[in-house]
C-alpha positions in Angstrom: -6.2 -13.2 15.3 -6.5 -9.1 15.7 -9.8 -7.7 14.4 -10.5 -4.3 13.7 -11.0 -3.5 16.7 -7.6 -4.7 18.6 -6.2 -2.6 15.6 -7.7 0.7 16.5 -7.7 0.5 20.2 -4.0 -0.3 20.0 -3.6 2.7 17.6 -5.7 5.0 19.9 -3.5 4.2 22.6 -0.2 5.2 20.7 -1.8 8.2 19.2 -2.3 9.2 23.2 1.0 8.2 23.9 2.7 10.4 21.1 0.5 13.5 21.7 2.2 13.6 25.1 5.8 12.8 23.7 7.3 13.2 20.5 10.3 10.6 21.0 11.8 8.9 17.8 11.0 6.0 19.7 7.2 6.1 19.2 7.8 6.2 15.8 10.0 3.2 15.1 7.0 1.3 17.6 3.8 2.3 15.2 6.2 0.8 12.4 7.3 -2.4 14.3 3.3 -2.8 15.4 2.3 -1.9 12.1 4.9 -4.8 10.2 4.1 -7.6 13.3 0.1 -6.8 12.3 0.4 -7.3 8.7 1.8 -10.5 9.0 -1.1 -11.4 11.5 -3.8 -10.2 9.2 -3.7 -10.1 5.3 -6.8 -7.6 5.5 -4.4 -5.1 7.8 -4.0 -2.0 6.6 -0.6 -0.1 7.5 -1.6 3.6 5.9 -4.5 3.3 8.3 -3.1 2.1 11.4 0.2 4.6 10.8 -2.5 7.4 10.6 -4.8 6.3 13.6 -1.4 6.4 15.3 -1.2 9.6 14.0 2.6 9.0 12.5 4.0 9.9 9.4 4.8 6.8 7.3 8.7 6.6 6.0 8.4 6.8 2.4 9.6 3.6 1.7 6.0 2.5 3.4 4.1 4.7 1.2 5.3 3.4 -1.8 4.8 -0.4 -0.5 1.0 0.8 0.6 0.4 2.5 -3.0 1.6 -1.0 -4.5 -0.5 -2.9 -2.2 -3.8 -0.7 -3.3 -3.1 -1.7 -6.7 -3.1 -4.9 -6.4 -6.4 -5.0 -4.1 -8.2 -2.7 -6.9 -6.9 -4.7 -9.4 -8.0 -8.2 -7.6 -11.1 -6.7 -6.7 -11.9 -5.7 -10.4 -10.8 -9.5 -11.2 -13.5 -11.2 -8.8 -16.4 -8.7 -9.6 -16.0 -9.5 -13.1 -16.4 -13.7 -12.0 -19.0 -12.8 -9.7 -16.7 -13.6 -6.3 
């Protein structure tokens, strides 16, 4: 499994790679790495990793992320109130 740390040294290294060109292509990667990593990690965070990459998330990925907030808050919320 990726840790945190896979995440952001992949991230660092597309963010280098995109400062030097500003291809479409780049793009469409961070959002293929960014999908194949959520699936590896439920903890993953796609706003993050878009931003490390220093990429501007398609809208349709905004609202999904927004959604996905919600739920955490609202799970979080749920197991502080059990004592989880």
């Amino acid at each position: 499994m990726f840790t945190r740390e896979h995440f952001e040294k992949i991230a660092a290294a597309i963010a280098e790679q995109r400062a030097s060109d500003s291809d479409q292509d780049s793009a469409q990667l961070v959002e293929t790495l960014a999908d194949i990593f959520a699936e590896s990690n439920e903890r993953f965070s796609r706003a993050a990793f878009i931003a490390a990459c220093n990429a501007e998330p398609r809208a349709e990925i905004r609202r999904h992320v927004a959604k996905q907030n919600v739920k955490t808050i609202a799970r979080n919320k749920a197991r502080a109130k059990i004592g989880v």
